[in-house]
C-alpha positions in Angstrom: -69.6 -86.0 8.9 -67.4 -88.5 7.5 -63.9 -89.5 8.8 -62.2 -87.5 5.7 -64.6 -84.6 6.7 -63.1 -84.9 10.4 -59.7 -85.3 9.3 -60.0 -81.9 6.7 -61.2 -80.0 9.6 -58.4 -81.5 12.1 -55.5 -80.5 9.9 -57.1 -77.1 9.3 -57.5 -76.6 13.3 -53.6 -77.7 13.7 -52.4 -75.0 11.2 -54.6 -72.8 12.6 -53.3 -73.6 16.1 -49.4 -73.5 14.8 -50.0 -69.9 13.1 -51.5 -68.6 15.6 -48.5 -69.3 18.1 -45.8 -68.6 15.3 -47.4 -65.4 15.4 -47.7 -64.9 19.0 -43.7 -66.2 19.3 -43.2 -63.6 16.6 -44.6 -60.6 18.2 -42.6 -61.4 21.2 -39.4 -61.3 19.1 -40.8 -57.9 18.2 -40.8 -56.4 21.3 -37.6 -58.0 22.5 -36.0 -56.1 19.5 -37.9 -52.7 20.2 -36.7 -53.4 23.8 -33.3 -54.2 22.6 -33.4 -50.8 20.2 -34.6 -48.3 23.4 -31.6 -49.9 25.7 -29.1 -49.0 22.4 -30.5 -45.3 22.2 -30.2 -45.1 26.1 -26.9 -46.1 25.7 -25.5 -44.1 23.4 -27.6 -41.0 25.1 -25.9 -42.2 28.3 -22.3 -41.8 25.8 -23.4 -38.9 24.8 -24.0 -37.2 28.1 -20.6 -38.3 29.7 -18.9 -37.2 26.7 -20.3 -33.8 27.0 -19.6 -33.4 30.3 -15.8 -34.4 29.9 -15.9 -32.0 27.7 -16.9 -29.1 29.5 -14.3 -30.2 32.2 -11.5 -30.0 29.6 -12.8 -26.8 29.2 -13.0 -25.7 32.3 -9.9 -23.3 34.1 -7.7 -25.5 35.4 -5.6 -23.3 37.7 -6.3 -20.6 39.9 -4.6 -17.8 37.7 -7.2 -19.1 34.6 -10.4 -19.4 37.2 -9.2 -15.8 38.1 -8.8 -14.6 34.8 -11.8 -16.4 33.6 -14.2 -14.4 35.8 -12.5 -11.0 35.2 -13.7 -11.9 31.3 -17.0 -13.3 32.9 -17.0 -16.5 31.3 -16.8 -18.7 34.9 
């Protein structure tokens, strides 16, 4: 091989070598952003849980005469 051969194949093993990472640094961003995505859902589950339990605590008798009444209607 000649030193133009040599030189052809060492830029072709550099880009090679540079996609190869870019790709690898790429799929990483990937995950971190799938990651990222699963913590928002968990979130707004988390939201979504609290608000329903305020909720039924709004809801809820919130003296003895409508606790009383409540379970005469059987809804406690």
């Amino acid at each position: 091989m000649n030193t133009a051969s040599l030189a052809i194949v060492g830029v072709m093993l550099l880009v090679g070598v540079a996609s190869a990472l870019g790709l690898y640094r790429a799929g990483g961003k990937s995950q971190k952003a799938d990651t990222a995505d699963q913590d928002v859902k968990d979130a707004q589950s988390q939201v979504a849980q609290q608000q329903a339990m305020d909720q039924r605590g709004a809801d809820a008798p919130q003296t003895v005469d409508e606790f009383l009444d409540a379970l005469d209607k059987g809804k406690a």
